[in-house]
N, C-alpha and C positions, 0 to 999 in steps of 0.2 A: 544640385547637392547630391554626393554622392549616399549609394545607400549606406544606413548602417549597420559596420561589421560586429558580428556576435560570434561568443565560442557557444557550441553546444553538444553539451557532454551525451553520450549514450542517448536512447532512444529506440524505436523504431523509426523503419523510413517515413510510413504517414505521420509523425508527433514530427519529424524534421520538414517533407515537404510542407505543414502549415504554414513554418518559420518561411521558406522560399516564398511561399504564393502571398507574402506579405510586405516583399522586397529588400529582404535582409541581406547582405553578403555573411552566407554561415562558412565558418571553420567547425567540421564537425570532429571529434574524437569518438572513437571508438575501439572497444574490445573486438582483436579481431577473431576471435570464436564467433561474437554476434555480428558481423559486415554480412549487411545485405547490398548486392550491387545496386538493387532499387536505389539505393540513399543515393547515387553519385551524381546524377542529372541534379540534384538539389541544393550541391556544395559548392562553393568556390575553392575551398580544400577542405581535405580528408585526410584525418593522422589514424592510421590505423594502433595506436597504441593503449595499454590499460590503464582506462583512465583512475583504475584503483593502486597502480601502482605510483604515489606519489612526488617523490624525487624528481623522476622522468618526466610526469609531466606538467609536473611546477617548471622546470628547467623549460621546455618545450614552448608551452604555453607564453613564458616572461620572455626566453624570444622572440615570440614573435610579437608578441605588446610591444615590444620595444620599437621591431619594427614598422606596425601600425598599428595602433591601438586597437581595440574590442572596447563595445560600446557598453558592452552585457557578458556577463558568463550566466547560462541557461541551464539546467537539466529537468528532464520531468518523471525520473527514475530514481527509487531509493538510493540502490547501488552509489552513488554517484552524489545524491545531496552534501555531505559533509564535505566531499572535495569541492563541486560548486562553490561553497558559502567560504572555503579556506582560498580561492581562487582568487573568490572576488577581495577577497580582504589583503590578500599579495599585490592584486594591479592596482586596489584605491578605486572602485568602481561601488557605483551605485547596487544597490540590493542585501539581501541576505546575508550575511559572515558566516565566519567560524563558530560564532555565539549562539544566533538561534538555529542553525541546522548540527550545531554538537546535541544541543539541549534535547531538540526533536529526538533524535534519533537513538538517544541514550536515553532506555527507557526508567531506568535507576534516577540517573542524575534531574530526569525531569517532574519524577515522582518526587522525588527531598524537595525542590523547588515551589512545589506545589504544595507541596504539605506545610512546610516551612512559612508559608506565606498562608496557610488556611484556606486554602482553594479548593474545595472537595477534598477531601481529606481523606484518605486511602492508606489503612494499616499497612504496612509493607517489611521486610523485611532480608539483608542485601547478606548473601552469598548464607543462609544457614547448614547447620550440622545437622543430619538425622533427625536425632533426638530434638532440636529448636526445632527441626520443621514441624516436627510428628504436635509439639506442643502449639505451636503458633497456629497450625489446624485444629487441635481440639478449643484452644479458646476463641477460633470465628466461626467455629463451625463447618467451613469448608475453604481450601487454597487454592491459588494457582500457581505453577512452577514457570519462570518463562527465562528466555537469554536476555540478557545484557540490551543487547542490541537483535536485530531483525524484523520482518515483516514475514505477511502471508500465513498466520501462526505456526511458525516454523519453531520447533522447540517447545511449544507449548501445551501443558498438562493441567489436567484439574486435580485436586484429590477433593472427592465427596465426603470423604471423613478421614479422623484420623490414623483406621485402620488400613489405607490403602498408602500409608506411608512408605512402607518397605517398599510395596513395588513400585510406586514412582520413583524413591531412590535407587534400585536398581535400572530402571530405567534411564535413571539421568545418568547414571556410571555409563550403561549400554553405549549411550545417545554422545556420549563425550561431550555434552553440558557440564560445563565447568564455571563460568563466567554467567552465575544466573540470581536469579534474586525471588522471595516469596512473597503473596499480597495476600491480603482476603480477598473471597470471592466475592462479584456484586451479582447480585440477583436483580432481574428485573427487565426492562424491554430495552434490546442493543441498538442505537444508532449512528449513521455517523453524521458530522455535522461538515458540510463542502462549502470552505469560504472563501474570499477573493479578498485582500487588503492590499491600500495604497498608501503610501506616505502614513505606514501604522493603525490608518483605520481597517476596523475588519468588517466584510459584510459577511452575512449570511444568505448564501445562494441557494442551498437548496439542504433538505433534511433528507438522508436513506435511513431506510429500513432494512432490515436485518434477519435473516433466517441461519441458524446455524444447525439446524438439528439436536439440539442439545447437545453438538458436540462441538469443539473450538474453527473445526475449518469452516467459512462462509458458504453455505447452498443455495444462497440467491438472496438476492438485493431486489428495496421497489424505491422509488422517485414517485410520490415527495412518502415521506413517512409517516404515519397520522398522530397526530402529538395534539396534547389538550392547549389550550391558548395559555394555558398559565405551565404547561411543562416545557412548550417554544420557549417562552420567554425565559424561564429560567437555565435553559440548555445555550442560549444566543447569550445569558450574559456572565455562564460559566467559560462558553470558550472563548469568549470576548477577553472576558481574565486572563486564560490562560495563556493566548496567543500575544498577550502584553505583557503577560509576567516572563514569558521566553524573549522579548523582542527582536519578535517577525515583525518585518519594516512591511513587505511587501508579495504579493502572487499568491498562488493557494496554497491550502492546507485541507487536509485531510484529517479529521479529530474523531475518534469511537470512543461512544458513549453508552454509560447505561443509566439508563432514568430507574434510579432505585426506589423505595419506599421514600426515603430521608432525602429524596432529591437526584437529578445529575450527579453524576462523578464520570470521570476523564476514563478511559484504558490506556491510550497510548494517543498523539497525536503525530503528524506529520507534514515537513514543510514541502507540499507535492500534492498533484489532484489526487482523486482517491482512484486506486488500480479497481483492477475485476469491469474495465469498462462500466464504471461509476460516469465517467467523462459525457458518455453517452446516453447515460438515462437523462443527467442533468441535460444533457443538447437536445435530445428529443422533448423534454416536459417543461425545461425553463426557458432553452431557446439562448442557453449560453454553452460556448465550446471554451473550458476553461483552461486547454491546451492553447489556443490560438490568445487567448485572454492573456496568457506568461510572456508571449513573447510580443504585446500590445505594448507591456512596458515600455519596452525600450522606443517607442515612438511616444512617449508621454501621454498615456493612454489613462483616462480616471476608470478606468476599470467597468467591468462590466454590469455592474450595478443587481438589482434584487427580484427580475420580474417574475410572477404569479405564475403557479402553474398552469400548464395546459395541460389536463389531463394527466395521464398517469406512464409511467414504464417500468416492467420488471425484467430480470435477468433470473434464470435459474439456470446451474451448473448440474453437467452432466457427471454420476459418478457412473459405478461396476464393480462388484466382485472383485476381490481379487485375481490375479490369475492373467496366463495368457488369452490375448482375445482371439477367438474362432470365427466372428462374428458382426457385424455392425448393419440393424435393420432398421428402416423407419425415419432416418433423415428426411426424405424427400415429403414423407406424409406428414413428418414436423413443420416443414415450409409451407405446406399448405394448410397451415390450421390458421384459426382466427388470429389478428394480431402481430402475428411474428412477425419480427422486423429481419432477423439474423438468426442462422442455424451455425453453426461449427461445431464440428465433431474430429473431436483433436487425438483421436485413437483410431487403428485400424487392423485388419488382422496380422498378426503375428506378436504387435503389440505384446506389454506387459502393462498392465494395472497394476496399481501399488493401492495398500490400504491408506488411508488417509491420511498421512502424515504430516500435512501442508499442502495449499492454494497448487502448487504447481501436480500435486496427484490428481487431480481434477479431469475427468476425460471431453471438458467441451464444454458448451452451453448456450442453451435459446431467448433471444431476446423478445421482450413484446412490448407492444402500447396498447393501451385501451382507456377507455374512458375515467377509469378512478384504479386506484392501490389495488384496492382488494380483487377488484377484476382480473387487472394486470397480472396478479399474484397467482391468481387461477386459471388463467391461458397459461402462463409459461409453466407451471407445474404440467397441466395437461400435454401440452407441445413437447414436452421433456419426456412425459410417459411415452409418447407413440416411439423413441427412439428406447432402440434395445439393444442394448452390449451385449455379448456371449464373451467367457469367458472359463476356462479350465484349468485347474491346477497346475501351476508352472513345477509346483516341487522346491525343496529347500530352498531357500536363498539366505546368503549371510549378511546379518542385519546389518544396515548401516548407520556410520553416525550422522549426525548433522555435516559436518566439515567433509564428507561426501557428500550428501545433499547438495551441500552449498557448488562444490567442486564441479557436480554436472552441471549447474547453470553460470559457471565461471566466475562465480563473487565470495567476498569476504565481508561479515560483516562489521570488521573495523579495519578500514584500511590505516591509519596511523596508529595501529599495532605495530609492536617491533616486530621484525621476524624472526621466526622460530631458529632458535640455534640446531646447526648443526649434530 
């Protein structure tokens, strides 16, 4: 029997060669800004085209179904889920649709959904004026401003009170947030919840934890996250809800949570492992690669199941200053600290740091394992300290919007948007 052919959208070359070393014939699509030659040992073909621009490769893709089928359409990247799910549901294949990878990734339309049905229940309020907003803050006390759509808290703002209204509204003018929507804010301990579902059941694989600095970008994640027996339980049978009330059939998902006073409530979910090398804490502490786990499907695979921790892993992210970098000391003395599993340091001189505007400002980050959370938590902080950015004022620069933002890492984030007229 010959092996089975799969398309698989975006990626990197490692998330593709697992698919190979599992005997797939991959047809892979790719944005050719992101082609790494790496990926070509791994494919039986390669379309180098945007697989956000639709038309082209709805058109592409139903050729070649036509001339031999694809067993599976795959991706394990935001960018790229809502086409996935619109793919699958064009060739009549097994998985994900249109339904629950729209649902997912529209954070608005998934929030009415959820509310609507009494699912944690989260004040919200879709595209306000000033003055709503300024109001809809002072009766929760505190908001947050976000896009429509996106990941990596890209777009997204708090206001601490109602006073801080104008300048997030100028901000959201600045930022060209147009398509955004208002919530109350939840207070309380952030996690996310990384599950695995088969034919609509969902497990729970494993619980992160969550460090943001009190501010919205992520500065490290731990595997497993410590949760009271009675706050699990309640967190496993709100995204249980939730991942049925979207219906997701199948593969992982990525859910952030905050355990408030009054319970769980959702922030956003999504039908994809969780990024920031979550994939990894989970492989190292539960002993599941929930990457190789997506593409187990399509050999009828009952999925990977719920095993116990081993011990612990955290991730902390590198930041710096603003500014240009002069500098980069202390990698090497990070590798050799207790624990670490992986150093990268994704800046180097001449570099520019950006303040923190989203996941992709982030200059790096060290991984570790050790025996429990809390340890884990305090080697990679420490491991992180030995590493030292320098960095010196770059001098003016003109602010950017998001749709730059988005523009240097080559995505949109709604590709069945019209396009912008002329």
């Amino acid at each position: 029997m010959s092996a089975p052919r799969i398309l698989v959208l975006g990626g990197k070359a490692g998330i593709v060669r697992k698919a190979a070393a599992l005997g797939f014939e991959i047809t892979h699509v790719q944005k050719p800004s992101a082609f790494d030659p790496a990926v070509v040992d791994h494919c039986a073909q390669l379309l180098l085209v945007d697989y956000q621009d639709v038309p082209t490769v709805t058109a592409l893709v139903r050729a070649l179904h036509e001339q031999r089928p694809f067993a599976r359409v795959f991706t394990q990247t935001e960018a790229a889920q809502v086409v996935a799910g619109h793919l699958t549901d064009v060739l009549g294949l097994p998985g994900n649709g249109a339904g629950p990878t729209r649902l997912l990734h529209d954070k608005p339309a998934l929030r009415g959904l959820l509310n609507d049905k009494g699912i944690g229940p989260v004040a919200t309020l879709r595209a306000p004026g000033r003055e709503e907003l300024r109001a809809f803050t002072a009766r929760h006390g505190a908001a947050v401003i976000k896009p429509a759509m996106g990941s990596g808290s890209l777009g997204v703002r708090v206001l601490a009170s109602p006073e801080e209204t104008d300048a997030a509204w100028e901000w959201r003018e600045r930022a060209g947030l147009t398509d955004f929507f208002a919530e109350e804010y939840l207070k309380g301990r952030e996690i996310s919840v990384e599950t695995f579902s088969v034919a609509g059941r969902h497990t729970v694989v494993a619980l992160t934890g969550k460090d943001t600095g009190g501010g919205v970008v992520e500065l490290g994640h731990v595997v497993p996250a410590a949760l009271t027996p009675g706050d699990r339980t309640a967190v496993t049978e709100l995204v249980t809800a939730v991942l049925d009330a979207v219906g997701l059939v199948e593969g992982p998902a990525h859910t952030e949570v905050i355990v408030t006073a009054d319970g769980p409530r959702v922030v956003e979910a999504h039908s994809r492992r969780g990024g920031d090398r979550i994939n990894e804490l989970v492989r190292l502490v539960h002993g599941v690669d929930l990457e190789e786990a997506t593409y187990r499907l399509a050999l009828d695979d009952e999925g990977p199941g719920a095993p116990a921790p081993d011990g612990a892993a955290a991730i902390r992210f590198l930041t710096a200053a603003p500014g240009l970098v002069t500098a980069v000391t202390g990698a090497g003395a990070a590798e050799e600290a207790e624990g670490v599993v992986q150093v990268d340091v994704a800046v180097g001189p001449g570099d520019t740091v950006h303040a923190l505007r989203w996941s992709e400002d982030r200059c790096g980050h060290v991984l570790v394992r050790a025996a429990d959370a809390a340890t884990a938590v305090r080697l990679a902080r420490e491991a992180a300290d030995r590493i030292v950015i320098t960095t010196e004022p770059a001098g003016p620069r003109t602010e950017e919007t998001l749709d730059d933002l988005l523009r240097e890492v080559d995505e949109v984030l709604d590709p069945f948007a019209p396009a912008p007229s002329a």
